[in-house]
C-alpha positions as CSV (number, residue, x, y, z in Angstrom):
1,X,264.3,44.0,-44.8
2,X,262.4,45.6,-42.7
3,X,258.4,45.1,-42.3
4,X,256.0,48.1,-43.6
5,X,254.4,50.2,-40.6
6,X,251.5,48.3,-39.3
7,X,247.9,50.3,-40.6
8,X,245.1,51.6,-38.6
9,X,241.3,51.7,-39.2
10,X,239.0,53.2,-36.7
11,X,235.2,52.6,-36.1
12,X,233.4,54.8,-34.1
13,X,230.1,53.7,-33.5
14,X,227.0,55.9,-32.0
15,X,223.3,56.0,-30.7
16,X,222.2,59.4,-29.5
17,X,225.0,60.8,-28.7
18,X,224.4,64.0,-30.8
19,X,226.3,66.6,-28.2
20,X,230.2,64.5,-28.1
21,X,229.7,62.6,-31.2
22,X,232.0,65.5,-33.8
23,X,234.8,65.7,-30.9
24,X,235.1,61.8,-31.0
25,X,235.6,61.6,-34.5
26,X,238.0,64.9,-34.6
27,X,240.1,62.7,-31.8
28,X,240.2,60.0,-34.4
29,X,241.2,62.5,-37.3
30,X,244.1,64.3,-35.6
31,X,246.2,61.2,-34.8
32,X,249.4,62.1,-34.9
33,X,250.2,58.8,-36.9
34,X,246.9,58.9,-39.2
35,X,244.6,56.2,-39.7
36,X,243.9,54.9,-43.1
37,X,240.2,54.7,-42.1
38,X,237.7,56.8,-39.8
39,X,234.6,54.3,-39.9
40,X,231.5,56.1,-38.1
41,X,228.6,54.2,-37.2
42,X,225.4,56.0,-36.5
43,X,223.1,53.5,-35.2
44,X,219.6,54.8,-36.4
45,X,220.0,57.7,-34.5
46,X,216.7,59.8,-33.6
47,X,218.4,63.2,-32.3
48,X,220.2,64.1,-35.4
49,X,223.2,62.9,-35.0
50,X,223.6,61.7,-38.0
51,X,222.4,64.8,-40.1
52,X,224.9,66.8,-37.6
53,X,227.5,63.9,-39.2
54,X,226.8,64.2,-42.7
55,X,227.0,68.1,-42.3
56,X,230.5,68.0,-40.8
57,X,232.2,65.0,-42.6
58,X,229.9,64.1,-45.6
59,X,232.5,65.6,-47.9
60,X,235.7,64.3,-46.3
61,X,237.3,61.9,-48.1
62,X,239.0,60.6,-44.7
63,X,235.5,59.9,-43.2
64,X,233.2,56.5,-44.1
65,X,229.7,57.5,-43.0
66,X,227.4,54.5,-42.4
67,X,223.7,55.5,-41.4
68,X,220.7,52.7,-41.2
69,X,218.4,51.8,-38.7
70,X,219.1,50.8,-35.2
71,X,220.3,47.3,-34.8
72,X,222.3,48.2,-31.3
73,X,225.9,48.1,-30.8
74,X,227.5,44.8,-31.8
75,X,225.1,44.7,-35.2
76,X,226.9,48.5,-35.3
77,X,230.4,46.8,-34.7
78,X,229.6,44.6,-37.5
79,X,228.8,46.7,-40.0
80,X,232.3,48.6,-39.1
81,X,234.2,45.8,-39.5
82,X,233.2,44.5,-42.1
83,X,234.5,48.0,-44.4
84,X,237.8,47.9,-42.3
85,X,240.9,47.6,-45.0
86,X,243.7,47.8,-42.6
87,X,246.1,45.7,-40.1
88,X,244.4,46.8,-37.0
89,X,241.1,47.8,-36.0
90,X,240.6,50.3,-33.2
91,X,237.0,51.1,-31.4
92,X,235.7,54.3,-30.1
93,X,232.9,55.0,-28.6
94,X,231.3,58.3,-29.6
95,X,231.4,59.8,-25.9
96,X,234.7,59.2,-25.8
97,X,237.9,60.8,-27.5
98,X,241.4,60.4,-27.5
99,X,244.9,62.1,-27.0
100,X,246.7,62.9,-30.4
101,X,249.3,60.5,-29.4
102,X,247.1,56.9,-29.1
103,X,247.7,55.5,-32.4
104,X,251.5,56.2,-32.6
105,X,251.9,54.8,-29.2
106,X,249.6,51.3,-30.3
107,X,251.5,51.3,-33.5
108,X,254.8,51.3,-31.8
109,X,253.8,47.9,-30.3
110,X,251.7,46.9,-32.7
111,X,254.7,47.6,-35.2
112,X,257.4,45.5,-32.8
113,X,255.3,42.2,-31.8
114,X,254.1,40.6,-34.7
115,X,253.0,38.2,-32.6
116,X,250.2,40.6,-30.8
117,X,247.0,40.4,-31.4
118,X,244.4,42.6,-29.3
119,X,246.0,45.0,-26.9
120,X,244.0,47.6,-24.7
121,X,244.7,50.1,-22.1
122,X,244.2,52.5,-19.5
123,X,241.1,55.3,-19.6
124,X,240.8,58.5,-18.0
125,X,237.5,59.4,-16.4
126,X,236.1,62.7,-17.2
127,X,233.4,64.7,-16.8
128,X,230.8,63.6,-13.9
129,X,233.8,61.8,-12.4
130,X,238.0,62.1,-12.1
131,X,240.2,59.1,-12.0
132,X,242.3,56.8,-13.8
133,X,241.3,53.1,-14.4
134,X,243.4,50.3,-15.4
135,X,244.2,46.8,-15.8
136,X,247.6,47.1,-14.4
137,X,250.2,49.4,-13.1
138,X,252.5,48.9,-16.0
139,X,252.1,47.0,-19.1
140,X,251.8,43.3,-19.3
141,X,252.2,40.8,-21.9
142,X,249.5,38.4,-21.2
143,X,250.2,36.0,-23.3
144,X,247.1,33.8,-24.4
145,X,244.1,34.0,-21.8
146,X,241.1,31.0,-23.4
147,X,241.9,28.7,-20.3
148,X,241.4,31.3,-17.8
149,X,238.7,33.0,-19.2
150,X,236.8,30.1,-20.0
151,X,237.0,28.7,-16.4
152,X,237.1,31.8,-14.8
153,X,235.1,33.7,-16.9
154,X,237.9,36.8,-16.6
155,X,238.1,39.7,-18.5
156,X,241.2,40.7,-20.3
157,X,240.1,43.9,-21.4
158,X,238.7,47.6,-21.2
159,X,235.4,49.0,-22.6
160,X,235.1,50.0,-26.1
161,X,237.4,52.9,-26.7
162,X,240.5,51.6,-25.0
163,X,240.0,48.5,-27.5
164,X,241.9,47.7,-30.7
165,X,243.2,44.5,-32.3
166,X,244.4,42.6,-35.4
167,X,241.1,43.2,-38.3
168,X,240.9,39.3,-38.8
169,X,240.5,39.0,-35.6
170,X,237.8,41.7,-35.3
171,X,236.2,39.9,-38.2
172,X,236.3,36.1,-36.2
173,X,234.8,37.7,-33.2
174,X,232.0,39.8,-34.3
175,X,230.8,36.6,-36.5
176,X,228.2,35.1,-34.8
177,X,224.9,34.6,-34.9
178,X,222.2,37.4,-35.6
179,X,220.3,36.5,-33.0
180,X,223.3,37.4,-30.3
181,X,222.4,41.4,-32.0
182,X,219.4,41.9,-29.7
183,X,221.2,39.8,-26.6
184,X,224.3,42.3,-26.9
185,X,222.6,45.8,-28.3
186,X,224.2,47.1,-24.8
187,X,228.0,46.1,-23.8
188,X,229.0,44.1,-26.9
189,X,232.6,45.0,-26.0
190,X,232.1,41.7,-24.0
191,X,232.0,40.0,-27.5
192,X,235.1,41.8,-28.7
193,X,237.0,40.8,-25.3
194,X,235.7,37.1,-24.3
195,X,235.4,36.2,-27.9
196,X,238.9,37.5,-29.1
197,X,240.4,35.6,-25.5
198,X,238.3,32.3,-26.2
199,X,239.2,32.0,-29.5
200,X,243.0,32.1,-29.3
201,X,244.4,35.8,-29.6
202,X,247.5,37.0,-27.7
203,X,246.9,39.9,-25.3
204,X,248.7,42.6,-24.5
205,X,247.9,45.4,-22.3
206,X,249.7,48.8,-22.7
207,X,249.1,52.0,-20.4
208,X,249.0,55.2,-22.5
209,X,247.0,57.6,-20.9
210,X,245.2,58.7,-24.3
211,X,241.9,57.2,-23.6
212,X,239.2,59.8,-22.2
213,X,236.3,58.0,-21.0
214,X,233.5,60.4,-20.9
215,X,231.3,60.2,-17.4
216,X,227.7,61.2,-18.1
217,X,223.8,60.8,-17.0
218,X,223.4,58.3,-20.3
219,X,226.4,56.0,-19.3
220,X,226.1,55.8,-15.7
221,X,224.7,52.2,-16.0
222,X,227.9,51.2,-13.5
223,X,225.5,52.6,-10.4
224,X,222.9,49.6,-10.5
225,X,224.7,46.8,-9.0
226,X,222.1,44.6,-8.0
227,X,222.4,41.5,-7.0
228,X,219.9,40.3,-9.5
229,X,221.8,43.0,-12.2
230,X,225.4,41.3,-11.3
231,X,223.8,37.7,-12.1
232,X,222.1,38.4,-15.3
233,X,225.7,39.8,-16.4
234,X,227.6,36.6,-15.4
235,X,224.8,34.7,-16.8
236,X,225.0,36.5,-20.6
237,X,228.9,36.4,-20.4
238,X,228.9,32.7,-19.3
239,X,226.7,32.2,-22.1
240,X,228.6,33.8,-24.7
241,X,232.0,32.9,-23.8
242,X,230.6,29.3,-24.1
243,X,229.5,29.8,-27.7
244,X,232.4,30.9,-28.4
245,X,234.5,27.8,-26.7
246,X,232.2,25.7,-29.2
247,X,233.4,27.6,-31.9
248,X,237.1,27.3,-30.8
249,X,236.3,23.5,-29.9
250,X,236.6,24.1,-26.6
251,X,235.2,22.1,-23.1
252,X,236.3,21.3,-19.6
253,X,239.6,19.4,-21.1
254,X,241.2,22.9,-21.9
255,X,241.7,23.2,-18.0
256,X,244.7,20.5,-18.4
257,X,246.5,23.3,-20.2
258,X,246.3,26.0,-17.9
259,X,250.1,25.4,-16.5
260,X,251.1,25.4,-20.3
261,X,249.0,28.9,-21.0
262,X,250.5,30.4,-17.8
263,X,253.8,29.5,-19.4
264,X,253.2,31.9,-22.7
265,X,253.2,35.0,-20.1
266,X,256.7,36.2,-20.0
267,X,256.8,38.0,-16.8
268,X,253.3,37.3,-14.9
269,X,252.3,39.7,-11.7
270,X,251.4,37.7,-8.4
271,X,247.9,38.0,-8.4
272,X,247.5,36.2,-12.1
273,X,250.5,33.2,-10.9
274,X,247.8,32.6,-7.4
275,X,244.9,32.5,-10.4
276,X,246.8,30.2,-12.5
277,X,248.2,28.0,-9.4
278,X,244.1,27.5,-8.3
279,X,243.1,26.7,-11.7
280,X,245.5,23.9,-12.4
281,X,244.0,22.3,-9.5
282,X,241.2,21.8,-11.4
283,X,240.3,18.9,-13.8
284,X,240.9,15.2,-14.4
285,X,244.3,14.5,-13.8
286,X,245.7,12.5,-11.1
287,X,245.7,14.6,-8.1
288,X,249.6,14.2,-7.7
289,X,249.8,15.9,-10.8
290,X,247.9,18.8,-10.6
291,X,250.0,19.8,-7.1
292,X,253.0,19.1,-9.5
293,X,251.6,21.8,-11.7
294,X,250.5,23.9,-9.0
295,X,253.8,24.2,-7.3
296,X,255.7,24.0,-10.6
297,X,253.3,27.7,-11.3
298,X,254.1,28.9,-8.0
299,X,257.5,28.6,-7.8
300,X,259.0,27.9,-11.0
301,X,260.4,24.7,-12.6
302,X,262.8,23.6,-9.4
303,X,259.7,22.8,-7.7
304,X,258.8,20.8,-10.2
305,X,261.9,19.0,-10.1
306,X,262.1,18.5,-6.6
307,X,258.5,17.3,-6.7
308,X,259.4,14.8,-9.2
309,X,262.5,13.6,-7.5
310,X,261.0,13.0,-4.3
């Protein structure tokens, strides 16, 4: 018997973003496999974004309009999720917008691997810049990623609208605390990222080329790379990939696993095996064998075996 199709709701959230705002949500709507939900989010909005909302989509049945006062981005992710009645949960950013096609090339996946949780992909760059930007060249099942992203603090992910994943595990990641709202009003697609990776979901990450990631004066934040800028950034993220290691019940131990959490990848790319080899390094165990583990990641399990019969 075969399993029904898998079900999409999207949230689009917004702040301000009166002049792209209608073409997101028309992205969202002319899916060529429809989503169950269109979820908009307009964040307390002061240049009438969501008047110009309620005057496009107020009377369509497809479209949930939530309006309140601004709380910032994750409290606006939170009050998406939290009406989302479907299998998987996809994010859009309302300077963003998509190519017909993205939801019938995640549901294809999404469909066929039961076993996937979260999966992201590739964005085009448009506007005040051209390019494509990616995680990878081709797509990559990434198994689980909480040991390396705890130690390494790495990011298995894209920004907002090249986002979706499974709704209860939206739902575990955007719970926490309300004072992490004013912490993450700005780039709370860190929570949906680190917190879906710490807490145990399986990654996948699939190219499409649907995702058009708008380049513009309001998003240009990229440009101020500080020194001071970079470490405030790794501080925040250390901090909140750390809560949610707590929550997971998490410490320095989890490091022992890394050789087992490399082994969930099926067919890992070089640069992530050199990662994995350096990580398992790390820890308590006898130093014997975490070169055991080391080699045994770097070459496969006839190292290991030679290792152990010498």
């Amino acid at each position: 018997m075969s399993q029904p199709a898998t079900s999409f709701a999207v949230v689009v959230t917004s702040y301000n973003y009166r002049d792209f705002v209608i073409e997101a949500v028309q992205s969202a709507l002319a899916q060529s496999r429809k989503p169950v939900q269109v979820i908009v989010v307009d964040d307390g909005s002061t240049d009438g974004s969501d008047v110009l909302l309620r005057e496009h989509f107020g009377s369509d049945e497809r479209v949930l309009l939530i309006c309140g006062s601004n709380g910032g981005q994750l409290e606006a992710f939170q009050r998406g999720v939290a009406r989302v009645d479907a299998d998987v949960v996809c994010f859009l950013d309302s300077d963003d917008r998509w190519a017909p096609d993205y939801l019938a090339r995640l549901g294809e996946l999404y469909d066929n691997r039961r076993d996937v949780d979260f999966v992201f992909t590739d964005m085009k760059h448009f506007g005040e810049e051209n390019k494509v930007v990616g995680f990878h060249r081709c797509a990559v099942d990434l198994g689980y990623t909480a040991v390396i992203t705890y130690a390494l603090t790495r990011w298995y992910g894209a920004p907002t609208s090249a986002l979706s994943m499974r709704a209860s595990w939206a739902r575990k990641v955007v719970d926490v605390p309300d004072s992490f709202r004013e912490t993450w009003r700005l780039s709370a697609d860190n929570c949906l990222v680190f917190g879906a990776s710490v807490l145990g979901a399986k990654k996948y990450y699939l190219p499409t080329g649907c995702v058009d990631y708008r380049i513009h004066g309001k998003n240009g934040w990229w440009s101020n790379r500080s020194a001071s800028v970079a470490y405030i950034n790794r501080l925040r993220s250390r901090g909140l990939i750390g809560y949610y290691a707590r929550v997971a019940g998490l410490d320095e131990s989890c490091i022992e696993l890394s050789k087992l959490e490399y082994k969930t990848k099926p067919d890992p790319f070089w640069a992530e095996t050199k990662r994995y080899a350096a990580l398992s390094m790390r820890g308590h165990a006898p130093w014997w064998k975490r070169v055991e583990h080391m080699l045994a990641i770097l070459f496969g399990s006839r190292a290991s075996g030679l290792l152990k019969s010498g």
